[in-house]
Each structure stands twice: as structure tokens, then as C-alpha cells.
N, C-alpha and C positions, 0 to 999 in steps of 0.2 A: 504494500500500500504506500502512496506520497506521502512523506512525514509533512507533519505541521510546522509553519515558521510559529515562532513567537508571537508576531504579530495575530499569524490566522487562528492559535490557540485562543489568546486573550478574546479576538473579535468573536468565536464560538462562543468563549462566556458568556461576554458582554451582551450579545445576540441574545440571549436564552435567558437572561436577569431580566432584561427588557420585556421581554414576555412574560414571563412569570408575575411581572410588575404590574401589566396591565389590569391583569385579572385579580388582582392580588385582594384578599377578602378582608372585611372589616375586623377588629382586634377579636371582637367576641367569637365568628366562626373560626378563628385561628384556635384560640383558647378550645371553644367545642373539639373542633377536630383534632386536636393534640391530646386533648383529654381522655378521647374516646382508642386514642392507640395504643397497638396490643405491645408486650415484651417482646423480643425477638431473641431468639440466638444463632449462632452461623460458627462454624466449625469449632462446637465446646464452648466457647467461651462467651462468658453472659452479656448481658447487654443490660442497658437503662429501658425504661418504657419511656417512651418520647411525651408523654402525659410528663413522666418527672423531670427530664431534662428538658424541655419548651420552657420553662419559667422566662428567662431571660431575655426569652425569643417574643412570648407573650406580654412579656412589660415594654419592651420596645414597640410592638406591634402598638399594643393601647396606649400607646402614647406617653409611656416613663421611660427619663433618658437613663443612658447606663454609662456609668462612671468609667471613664480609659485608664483603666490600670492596667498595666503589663503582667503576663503572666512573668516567675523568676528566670530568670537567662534570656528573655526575650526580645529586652531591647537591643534595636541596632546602634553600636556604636561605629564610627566609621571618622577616620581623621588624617588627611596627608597622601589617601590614595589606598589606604591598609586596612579596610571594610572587612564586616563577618559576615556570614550566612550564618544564622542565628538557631536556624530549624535543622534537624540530622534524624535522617530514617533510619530506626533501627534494624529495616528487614529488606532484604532486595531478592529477587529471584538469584540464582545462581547466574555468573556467566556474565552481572553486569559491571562497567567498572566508571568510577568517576573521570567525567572530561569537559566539566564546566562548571564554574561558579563564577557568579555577579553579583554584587551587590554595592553599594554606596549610604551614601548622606539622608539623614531627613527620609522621605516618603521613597526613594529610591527600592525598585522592587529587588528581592531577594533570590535567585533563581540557581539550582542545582541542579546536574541532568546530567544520567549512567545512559551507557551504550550499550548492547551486545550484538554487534552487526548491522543490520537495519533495524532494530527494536529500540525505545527509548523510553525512560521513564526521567522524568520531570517535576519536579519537590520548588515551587514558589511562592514566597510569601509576599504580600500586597497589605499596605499600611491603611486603615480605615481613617485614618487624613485624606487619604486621597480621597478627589470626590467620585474618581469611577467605582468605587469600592467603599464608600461609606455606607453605603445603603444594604449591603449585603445581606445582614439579618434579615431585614424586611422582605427581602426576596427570596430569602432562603424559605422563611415562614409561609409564603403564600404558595410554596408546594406540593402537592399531595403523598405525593412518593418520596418521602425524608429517608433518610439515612442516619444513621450517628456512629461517629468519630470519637470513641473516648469520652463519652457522655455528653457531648454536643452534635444539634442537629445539625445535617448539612447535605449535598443533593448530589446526583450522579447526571451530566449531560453528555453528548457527543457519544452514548451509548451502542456500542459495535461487539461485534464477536471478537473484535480485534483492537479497540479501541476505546477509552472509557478517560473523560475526566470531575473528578471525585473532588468538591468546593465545600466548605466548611469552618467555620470559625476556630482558632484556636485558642483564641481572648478577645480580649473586646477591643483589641488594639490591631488585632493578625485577623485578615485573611489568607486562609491555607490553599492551595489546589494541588492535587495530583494528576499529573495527565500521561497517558499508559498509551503508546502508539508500539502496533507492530507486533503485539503478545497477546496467544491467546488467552482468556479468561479477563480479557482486560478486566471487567471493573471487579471482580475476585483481588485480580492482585493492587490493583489502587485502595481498596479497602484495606487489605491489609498492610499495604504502605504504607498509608493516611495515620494507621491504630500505633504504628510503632515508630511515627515519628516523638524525638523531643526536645528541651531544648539542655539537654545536660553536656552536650559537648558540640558547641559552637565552631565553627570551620574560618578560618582567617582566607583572605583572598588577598596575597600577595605575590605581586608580578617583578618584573623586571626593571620598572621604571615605576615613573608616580609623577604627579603636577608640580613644578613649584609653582612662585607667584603666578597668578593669572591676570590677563589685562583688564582694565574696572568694565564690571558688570557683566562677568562672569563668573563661574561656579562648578565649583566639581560636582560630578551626574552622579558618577557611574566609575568602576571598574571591574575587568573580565580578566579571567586568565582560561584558557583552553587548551589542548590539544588533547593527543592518542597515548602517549607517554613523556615523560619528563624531557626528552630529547628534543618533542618539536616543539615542546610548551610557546605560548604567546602571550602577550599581555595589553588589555585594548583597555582604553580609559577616555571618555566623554565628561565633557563638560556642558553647563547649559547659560541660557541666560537668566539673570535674575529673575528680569519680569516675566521669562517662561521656563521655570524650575522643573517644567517635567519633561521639557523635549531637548534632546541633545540638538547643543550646537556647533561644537568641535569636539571633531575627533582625534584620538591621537592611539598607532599602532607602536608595538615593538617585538619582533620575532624576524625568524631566519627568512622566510619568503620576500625575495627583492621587491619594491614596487614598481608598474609600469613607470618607467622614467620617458616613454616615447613623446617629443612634444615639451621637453621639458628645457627648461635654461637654469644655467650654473648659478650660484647664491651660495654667499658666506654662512654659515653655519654648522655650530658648536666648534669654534676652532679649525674648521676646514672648509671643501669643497661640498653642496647638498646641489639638491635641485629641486627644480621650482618649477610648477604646469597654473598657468593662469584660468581661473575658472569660466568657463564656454557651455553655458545651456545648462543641462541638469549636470554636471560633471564641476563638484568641488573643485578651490584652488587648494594647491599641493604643495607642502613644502617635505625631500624626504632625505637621509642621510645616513652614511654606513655609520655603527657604533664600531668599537676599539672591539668589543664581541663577536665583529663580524656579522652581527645580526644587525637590521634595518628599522630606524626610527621614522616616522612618519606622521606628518601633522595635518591635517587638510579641514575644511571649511570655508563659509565666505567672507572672513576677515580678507582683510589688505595681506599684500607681501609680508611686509614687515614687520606684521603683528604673528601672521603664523610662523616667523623667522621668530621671536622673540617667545615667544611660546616651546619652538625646539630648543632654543638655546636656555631656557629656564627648566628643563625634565632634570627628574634627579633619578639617577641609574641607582639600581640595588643591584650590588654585589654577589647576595645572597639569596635570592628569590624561590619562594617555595613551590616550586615547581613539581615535588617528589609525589605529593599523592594524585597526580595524572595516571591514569591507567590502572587505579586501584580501585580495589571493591570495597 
């Protein structure tokens, strides 16, 4: 099957909250229909009756707000480029192994994702700050077909033989999802990913490089580290604007893969020779340059020359970058 971008995962949520919304029933039939639901079990191991775990779900629904407090180990801290992914599954099928983490600042979503060939499973956490995911409860509630994760309710969409992602609250502060592409019994094994996530041992995300100073009225996003194993690791890090915190506005790469230099004109930078592609149509301007590693820095967006010049010439290389748990399970 085509694996899902990022993008087309979130818009399948997104897509399916909105519906759920429409129809979404007044506090009282939330409360009825929760109340009237039966205990469940699923391979041995018990479950809440969703009558007991709605409470929160129902005071929100009727209209009492619910206080953000973080569950423990939950908040993101993130400073200099050196973010955690906060959330860690305790159960993975056999055969998968870690090849991606992202995370950042403030509402910056959380995102972890194992491979095993063409298969993927995906562990993302989303800040109910944000406003596409403040409302989640509410939608979660106005669904018929609930779930529960650990004694909170939460729903199953994009439901396949092969495919299943599994959304769910983990506090009042986390939105959870799991999304299972490419394995069968998907939402079998999303549920049981979802049950054994926690947050007792936090994952750091550090790469090879990091921001320094940024020019005024920008902002560190985001950073990613990927690869297959520790050899081809990479390290990609966005930045945004203030007044638009949630969309990256420059990007900056560092790993062994050269960039197209075709098009491009010579420019001082970091102490040497780089090169420079002026932006033309949908095609960012580019500033890019060999590091002393041998690996390739790169800076692009629609800043002027001299800002994306000034931007490479300010990255701070790590020596030491944790590259080792790529290709691990």
C-alpha cells in the first residue's frame, strides 16, 4: 500500500474530527451514552467501563473547563536545538526499528516513527495549545465507537485490514495518535501501542548541528534527526516566524547527501567557498556548504543572500551527536 506523508496522516484526522464535530450531540446524550456503556476486555487484560472513564470527557462536553496540568514527565522541554520526545512505547511488533524523531519549542508537535521494510508505525504527540487540537475531547466525545487507552476514551479512524490510526488523550495537555501503515491487524497492534506507551523514559533529539543567533523575528520550529543507521544519520532543523509560530520558515539541513549545486554561484561562507541558487518560482533561495565532516550544511528559504549567509555562518556543529539509537528497536 502508499505510505502516508505526514501531512496526509494529520489531514485524515483532521478530516474525520470535523465530522465527528458536526454531529456532535449535546452534553446530556454524551453523558446518557457513556453511561449506558458496557466493560470491555481484549486479550486478558481488563479495561474501565467508559460510563467510568467519560467523567472528564463529560464535564468538558457540559461545558466545565478542565484544568492543563501535565501528566509527570510530560512536558516538552526543548532549548538550543536539543528537544525530547516526551512519549516512549513500550511494545513494538518484532522487526521494527527506530528512524525518526522530531520535536521542538512551545506547541511544536512530537513525532516518532519505527520501520520494518514498507511497514511503519508512528507515536505523535500534539499540544492542546494548538488550536487544531484543542478541541479534541469534544470530538472525541461525540463518537459512538470509543475506545480506551489506559483509562481514557479515544477513537480509531482511517480503519483498514492494513491500516488503523488510534487518537486519544493522554492528559489534558497531550494529544496522543498512533498510526499503523502496512501491518496487518492494524488497529490490534495500535491499540496495543497506544496501552504501552509512557512517559518514564523521554528520548533526546540531538543532531549534528543546532541554530545559533537567529535574525529578528524568527524562531526555532522544529528539529529532526533520521536515517536507516547511525552511519547515514541526518539532522534537519526549521525555524519559523514569530507572527506564524506554527509554519516553518527556514530550513536548515546537515548530513552526507550533497545538494543540487546546479544553477548555483560561489558565496563566502563559514570561512570558505559555499554556494548560493537565487530563488525562481516555487524553488527556495539556497545557501549550501561542505562541513570539515565532509558532510553538507544547507540553508534555504526566502530570506535575502545575506541573511541565509549569516544564518550558515551562525550553526553550531556538535561534535558529539546522538546519532547511535538509528536502526534500533
Amino acid at each position: 500500500m502508499n505510505q502516508l506523508s505526514e501531512h496526509e496522516t494529520e489531514t485524515l484526522l483532521r478530516e474525520g474530527l470535523e465530522r465527528l464535530a458536526e454531529r456532535a450531540p449535546d452534553g446530556h446524550e454524551v453523558r446518557n451514552a457513556l453511561a449506558r456503556a458496557r466493560q470491555t476486555r481484549r486479550r486478558g487484560r481488563p479495561r474501565l467501563a467508559l460510563a467510568a472513564v467519560a467523567a472528564a470527557v463529560i464535564a468538558v462536553t457540559a461545558g466545565v473547563s478542565i484544568a492543563l496540568h501535565a501528566a509527570p514527565g510530560a512536558q516538552v522541554t526543548a532549548a538550543a536545538g536539543r528537544p525530547v520526545v516526551s512519549f516512549t512505547p513500550g511494545w513494538l511488533p518484532d522487526g521494527f526499528t527506530e528512524q525518526y524523531r522530531s520535536s521542538g519549542p512551545g506547541i511544536t508537535p512530537q513525532v516518532r516513527r519505527w520501520l520494518a521494510g514498507p511497514s511503519r508505525i508512528t507515536l505523535s504527540a500534539y499540544s492542546t495549545a494548538d488550536p487544531d487540537w484543542s478541541q479534541t475531547a469534544l470530538r472525541i466525545a461525540a463518537l459512538k465507537d470509543q475506545v480506551v487507552v489506559n483509562g481514557r476514551v479515544g477513537m480509531v479512524t482511517g480503519d483498514t485490514d492494513t491500516a488503523a490510526l488510534l487518537t486519544w488523550m493522554a492528559d489534558d495537555r497531550h494529544v496522543l495518535t498512533v498510526a499503523v501503515e502496512a501491518v496487518p491487524g492494524a488497529r490490534a497492534v495500535a491499540q496495543d501501542v497506544a496501552e504501552s506507551v509512557t512517559t518514564d523514559d523521554p528520548a533526546r533529539v540531538r543532531g549534528e548541528a543546532r541554530f545559533g543567533p537567529l535574525p529578528g523575528g524568527l524562531q526555532e520550529f522544529s528539529t529532526t534527526v533520521q536515517g536507516a543507521s547511525p552511519g547515514d544519520g541526518s539532522t534537519a532543523f526549521d525555524a519559523s516566524a514569530v507572527t506564524a509560530p506554527r509554519v516553518a520558515a527556514l530550513h536548515v539541513t546537515a548530513g552526507a547527501g550533497s545538494p543540487g549545486l546546479g544553477g548555483t554561484t560561489p558565496v563566502p561562507v563559514r570561512g570558505g567557498t559555499g554556494a548560493y541558487r537565487a530563488p525562481a518560482g516555487p524553488l527556495e533561495g539556497m545557501v549550501a556548504v561542505q562541513l570539515p565532516s565532509g558532510h553538507w550544511l544547507t540553508v534555504s528559504g526566502r530570506q535575502p543572500r545575506d541573511e541565509l549567509v549569516a544564518v550558515a555562518n551562525a550553526v553550531v556543529l556538535d561534535p558529539a551527536p546522538d546519532y547511535a539509537w538509528l536502526g534500533t528497536d
